[in-house]
N, CA, C and O atoms as a GROMACS GRO file, in nm:
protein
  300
    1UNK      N    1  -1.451   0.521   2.102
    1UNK     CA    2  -1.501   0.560   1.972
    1UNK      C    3  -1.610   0.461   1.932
    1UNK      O    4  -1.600   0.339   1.915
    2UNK      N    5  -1.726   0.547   1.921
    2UNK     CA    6  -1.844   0.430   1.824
    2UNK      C    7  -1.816   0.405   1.681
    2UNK      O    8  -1.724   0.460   1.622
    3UNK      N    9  -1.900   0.317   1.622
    3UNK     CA   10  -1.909   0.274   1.508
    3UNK      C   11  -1.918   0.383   1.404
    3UNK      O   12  -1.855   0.404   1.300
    4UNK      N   13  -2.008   0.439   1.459
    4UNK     CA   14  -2.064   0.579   1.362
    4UNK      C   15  -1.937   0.670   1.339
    4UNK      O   16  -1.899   0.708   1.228
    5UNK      N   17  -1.867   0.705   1.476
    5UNK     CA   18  -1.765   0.811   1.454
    5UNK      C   19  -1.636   0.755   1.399
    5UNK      O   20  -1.542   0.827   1.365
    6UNK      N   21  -1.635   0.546   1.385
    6UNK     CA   22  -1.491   0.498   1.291
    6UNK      C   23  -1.581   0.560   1.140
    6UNK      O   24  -1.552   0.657   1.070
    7UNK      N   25  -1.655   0.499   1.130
    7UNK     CA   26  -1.716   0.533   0.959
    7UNK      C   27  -1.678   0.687   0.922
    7UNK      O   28  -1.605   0.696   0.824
    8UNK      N   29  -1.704   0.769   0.965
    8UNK     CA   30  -1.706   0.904   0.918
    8UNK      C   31  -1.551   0.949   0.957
    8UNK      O   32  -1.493   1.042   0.902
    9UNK      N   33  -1.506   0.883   1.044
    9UNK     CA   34  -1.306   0.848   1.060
    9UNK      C   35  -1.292   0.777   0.913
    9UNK      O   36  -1.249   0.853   0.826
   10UNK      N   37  -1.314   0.680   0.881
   10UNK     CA   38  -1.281   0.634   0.722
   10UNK      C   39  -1.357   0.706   0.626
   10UNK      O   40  -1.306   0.667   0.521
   11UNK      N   41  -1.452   0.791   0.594
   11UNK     CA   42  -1.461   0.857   0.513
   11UNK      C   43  -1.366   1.012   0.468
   11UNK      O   44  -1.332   1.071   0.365
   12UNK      N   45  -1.354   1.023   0.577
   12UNK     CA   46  -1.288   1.159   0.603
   12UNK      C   47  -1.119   1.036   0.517
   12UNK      O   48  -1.124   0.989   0.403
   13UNK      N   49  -1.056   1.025   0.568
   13UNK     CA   50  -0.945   0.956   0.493
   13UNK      C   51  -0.948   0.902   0.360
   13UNK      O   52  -0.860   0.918   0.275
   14UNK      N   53  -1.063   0.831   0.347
   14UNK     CA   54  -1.048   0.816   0.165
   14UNK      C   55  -1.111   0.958   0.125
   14UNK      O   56  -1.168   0.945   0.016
   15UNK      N   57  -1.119   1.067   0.166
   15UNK     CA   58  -1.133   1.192   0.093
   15UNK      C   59  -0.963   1.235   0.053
   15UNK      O   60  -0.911   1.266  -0.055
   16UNK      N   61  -0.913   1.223   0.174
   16UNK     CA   62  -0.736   1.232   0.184
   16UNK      C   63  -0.696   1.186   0.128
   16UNK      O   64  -0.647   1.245   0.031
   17UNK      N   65  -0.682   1.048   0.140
   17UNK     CA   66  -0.618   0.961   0.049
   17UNK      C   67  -0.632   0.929  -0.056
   17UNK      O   68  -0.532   0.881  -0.110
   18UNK      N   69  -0.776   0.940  -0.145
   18UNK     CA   70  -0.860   0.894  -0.293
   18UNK      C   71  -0.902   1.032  -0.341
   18UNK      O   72  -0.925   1.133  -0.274
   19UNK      N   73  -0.907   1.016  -0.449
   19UNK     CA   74  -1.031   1.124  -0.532
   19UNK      C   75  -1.143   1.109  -0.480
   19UNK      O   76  -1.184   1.208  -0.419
   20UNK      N   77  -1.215   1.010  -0.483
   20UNK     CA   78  -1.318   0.985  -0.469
   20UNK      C   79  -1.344   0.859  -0.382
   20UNK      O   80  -1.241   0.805  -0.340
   21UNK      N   81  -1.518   0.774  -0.332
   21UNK     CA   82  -1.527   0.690  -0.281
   21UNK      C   83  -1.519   0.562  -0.410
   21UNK      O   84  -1.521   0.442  -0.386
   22UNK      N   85  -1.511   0.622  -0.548
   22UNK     CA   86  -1.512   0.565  -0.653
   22UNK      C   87  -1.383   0.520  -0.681
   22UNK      O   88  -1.386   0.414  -0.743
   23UNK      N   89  -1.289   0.555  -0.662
   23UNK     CA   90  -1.128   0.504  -0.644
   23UNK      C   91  -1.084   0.437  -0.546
   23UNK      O   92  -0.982   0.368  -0.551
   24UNK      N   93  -1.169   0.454  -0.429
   24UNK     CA   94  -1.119   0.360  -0.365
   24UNK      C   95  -1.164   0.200  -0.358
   24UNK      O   96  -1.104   0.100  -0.318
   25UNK      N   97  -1.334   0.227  -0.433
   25UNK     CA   98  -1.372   0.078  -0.428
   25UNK      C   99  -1.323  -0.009  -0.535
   25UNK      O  100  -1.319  -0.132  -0.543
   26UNK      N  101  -1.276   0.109  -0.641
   26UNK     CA  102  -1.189   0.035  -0.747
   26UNK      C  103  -1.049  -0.029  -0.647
   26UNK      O  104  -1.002  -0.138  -0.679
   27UNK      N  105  -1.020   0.009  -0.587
   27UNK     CA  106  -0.866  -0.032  -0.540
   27UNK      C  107  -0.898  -0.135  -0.425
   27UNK      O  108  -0.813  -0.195  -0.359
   28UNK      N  109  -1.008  -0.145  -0.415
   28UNK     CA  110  -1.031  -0.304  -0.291
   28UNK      C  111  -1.162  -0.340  -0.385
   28UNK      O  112  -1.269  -0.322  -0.326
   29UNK      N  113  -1.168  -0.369  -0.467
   29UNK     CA  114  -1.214  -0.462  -0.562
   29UNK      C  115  -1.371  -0.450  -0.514
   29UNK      O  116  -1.444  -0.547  -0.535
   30UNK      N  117  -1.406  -0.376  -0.473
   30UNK     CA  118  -1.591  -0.374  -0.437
   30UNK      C  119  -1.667  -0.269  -0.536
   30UNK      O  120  -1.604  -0.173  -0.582
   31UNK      N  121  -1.779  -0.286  -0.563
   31UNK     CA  122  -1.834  -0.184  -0.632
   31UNK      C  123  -1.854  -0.053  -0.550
   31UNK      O  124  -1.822  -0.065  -0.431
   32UNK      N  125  -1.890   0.042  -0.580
   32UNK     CA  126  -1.943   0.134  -0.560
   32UNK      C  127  -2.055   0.114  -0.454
   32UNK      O  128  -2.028   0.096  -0.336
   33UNK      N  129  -2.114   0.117  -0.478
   33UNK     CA  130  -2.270   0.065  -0.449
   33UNK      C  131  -2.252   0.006  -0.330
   33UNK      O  132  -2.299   0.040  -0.221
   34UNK      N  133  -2.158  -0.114  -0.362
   34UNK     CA  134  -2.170  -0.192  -0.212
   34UNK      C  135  -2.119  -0.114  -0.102
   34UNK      O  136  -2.159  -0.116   0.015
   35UNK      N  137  -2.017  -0.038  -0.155
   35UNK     CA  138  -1.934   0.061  -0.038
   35UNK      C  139  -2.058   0.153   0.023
   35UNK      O  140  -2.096   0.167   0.139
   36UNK      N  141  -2.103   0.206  -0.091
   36UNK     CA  142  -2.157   0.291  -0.008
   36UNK      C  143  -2.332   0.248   0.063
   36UNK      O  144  -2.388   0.320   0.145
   37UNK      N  145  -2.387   0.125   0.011
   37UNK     CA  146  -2.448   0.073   0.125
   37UNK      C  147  -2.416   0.053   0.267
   37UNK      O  148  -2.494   0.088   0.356
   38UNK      N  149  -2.300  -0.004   0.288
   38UNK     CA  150  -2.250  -0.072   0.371
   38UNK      C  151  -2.235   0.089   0.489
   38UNK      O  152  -2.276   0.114   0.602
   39UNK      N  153  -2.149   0.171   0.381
   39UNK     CA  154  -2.114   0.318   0.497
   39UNK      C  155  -2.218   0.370   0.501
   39UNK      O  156  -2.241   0.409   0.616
   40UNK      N  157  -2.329   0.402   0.404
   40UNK     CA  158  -2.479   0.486   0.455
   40UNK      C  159  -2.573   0.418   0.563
   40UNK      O  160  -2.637   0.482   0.646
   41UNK      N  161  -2.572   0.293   0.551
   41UNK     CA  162  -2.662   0.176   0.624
   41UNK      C  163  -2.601   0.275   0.750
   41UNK      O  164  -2.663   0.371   0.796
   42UNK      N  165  -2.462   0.228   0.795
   42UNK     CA  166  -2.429   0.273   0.964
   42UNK      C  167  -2.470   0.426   0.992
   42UNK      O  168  -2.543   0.480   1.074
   43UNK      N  169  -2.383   0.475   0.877
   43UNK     CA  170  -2.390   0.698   0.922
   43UNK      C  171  -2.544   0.745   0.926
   43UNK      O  172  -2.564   0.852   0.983
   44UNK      N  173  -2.673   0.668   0.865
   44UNK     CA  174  -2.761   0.766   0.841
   44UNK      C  175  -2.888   0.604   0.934
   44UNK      O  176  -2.994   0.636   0.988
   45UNK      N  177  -2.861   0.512   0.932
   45UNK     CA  178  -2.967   0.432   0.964
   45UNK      C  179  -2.914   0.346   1.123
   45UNK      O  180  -2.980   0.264   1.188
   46UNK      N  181  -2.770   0.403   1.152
   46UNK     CA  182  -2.687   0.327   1.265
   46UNK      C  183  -2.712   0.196   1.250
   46UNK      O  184  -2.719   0.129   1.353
   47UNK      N  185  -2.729   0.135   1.130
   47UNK     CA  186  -2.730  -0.016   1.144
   47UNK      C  187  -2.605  -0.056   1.199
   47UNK      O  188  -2.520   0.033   1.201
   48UNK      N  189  -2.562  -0.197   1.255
   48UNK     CA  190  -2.443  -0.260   1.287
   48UNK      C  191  -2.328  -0.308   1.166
   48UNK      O  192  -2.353  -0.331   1.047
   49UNK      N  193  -2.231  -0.311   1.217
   49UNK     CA  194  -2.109  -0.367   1.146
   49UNK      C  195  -2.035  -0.458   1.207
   49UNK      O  196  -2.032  -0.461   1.330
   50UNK      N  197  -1.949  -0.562   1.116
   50UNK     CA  198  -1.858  -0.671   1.120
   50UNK      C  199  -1.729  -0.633   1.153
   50UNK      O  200  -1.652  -0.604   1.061
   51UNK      N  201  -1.679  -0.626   1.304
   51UNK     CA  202  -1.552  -0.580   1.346
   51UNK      C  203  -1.493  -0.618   1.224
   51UNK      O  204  -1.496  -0.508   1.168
   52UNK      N  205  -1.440  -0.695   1.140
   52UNK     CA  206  -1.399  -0.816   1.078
   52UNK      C  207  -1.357  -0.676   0.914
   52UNK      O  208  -1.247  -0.665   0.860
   53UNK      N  209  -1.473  -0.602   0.880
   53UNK     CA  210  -1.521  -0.505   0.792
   53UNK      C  211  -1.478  -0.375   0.799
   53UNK      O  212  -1.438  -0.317   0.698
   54UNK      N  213  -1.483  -0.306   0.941
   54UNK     CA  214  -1.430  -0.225   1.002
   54UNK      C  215  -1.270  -0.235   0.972
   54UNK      O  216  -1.226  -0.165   0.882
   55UNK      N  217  -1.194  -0.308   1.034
   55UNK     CA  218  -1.047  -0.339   1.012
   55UNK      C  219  -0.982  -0.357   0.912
   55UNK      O  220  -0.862  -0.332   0.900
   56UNK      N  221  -1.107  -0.434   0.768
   56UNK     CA  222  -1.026  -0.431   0.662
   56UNK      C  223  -0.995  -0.267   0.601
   56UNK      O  224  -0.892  -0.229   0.546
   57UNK      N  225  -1.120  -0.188   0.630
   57UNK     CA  226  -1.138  -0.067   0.581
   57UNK      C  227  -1.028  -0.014   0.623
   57UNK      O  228  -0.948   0.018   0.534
   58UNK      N  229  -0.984   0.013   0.781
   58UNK     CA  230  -0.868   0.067   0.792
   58UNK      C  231  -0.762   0.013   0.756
   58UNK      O  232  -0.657   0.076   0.756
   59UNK      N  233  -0.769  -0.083   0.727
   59UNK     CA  234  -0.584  -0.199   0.725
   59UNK      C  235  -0.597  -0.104   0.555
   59UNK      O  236  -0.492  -0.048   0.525
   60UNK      N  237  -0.689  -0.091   0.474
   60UNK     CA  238  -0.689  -0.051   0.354
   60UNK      C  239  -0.625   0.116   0.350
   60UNK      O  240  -0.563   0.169   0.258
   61UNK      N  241  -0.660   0.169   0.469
   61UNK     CA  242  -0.642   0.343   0.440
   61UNK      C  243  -0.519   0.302   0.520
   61UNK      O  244  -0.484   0.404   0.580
   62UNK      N  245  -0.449   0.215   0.544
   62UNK     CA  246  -0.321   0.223   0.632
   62UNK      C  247  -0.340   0.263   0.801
   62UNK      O  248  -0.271   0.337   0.871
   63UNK      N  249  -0.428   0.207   0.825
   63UNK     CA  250  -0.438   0.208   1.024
   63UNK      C  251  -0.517   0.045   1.041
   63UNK      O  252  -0.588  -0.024   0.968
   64UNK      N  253  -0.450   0.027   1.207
   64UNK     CA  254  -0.469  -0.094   1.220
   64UNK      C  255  -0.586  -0.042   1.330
   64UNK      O  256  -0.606   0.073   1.370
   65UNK      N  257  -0.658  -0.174   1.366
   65UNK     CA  258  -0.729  -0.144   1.464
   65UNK      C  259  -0.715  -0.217   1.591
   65UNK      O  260  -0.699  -0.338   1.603
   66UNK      N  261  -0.725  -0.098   1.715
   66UNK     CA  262  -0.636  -0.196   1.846
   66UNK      C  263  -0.759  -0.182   1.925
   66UNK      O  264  -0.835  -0.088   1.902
   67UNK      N  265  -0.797  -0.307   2.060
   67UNK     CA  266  -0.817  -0.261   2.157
   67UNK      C  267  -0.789  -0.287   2.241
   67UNK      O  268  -0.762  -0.404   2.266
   68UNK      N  269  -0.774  -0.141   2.376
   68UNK     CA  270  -0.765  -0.153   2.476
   68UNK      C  271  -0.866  -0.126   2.627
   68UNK      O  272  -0.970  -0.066   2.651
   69UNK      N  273  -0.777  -0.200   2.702
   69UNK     CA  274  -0.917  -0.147   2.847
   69UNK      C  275  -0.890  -0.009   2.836
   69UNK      O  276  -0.786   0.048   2.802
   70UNK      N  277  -1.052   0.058   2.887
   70UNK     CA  278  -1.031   0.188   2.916
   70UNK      C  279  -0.984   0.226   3.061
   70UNK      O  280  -0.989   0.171   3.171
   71UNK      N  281  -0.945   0.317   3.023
   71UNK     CA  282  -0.889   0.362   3.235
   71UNK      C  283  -1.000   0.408   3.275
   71UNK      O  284  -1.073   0.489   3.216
   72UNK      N  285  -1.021   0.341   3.408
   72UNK     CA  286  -1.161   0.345   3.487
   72UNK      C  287  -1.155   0.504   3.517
   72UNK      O  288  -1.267   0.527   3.563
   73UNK      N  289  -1.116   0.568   3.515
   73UNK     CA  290  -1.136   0.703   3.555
   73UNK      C  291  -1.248   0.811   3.399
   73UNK      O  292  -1.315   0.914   3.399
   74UNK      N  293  -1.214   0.720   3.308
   74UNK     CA  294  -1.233   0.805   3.214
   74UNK      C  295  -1.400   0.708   3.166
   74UNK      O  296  -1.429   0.588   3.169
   75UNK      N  297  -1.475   0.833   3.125
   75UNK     CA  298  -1.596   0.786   3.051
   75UNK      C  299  -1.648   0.803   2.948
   75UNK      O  300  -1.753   0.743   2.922
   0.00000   0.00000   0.00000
């Protein structure tokens, strides 16, 4: 999974889980604004992200983030 397809994986869930992206930045203490810099920057400009950023987002919607080797068979 790329970067692009976790982001739009955490958007799709705070649709599930929140009213809005506005409830959820209330509930991890960020503005608005910053949230959604941070998620438009990657989905529409593929800028990079902070594994570190990524993980809190999910540890927040309730998923952890793992990795593993891939099996050489698969690409």
């Amino acid at each position: 999974m790329n970067v692009i397809s976790v982001c739009k994986f955490i958007n799709k869930e705070i649709k599930k889980q929140y009213k809005d992206q506005v409830e959820y930045s209330k509930n991890i203490k960020v503005s608005k604004q910053a949230f959604n810099k941070w998620i438009n920057g990657i989905l529409s400009k593929n800028t990079g992200a902070n594994y570190s950023t990524i993980e809190k987002h999910l540890n927040n919607l309730g998923y952890e983030l793992t990795i593993k080797k891939k099996d050489p068979t698969e690409k």
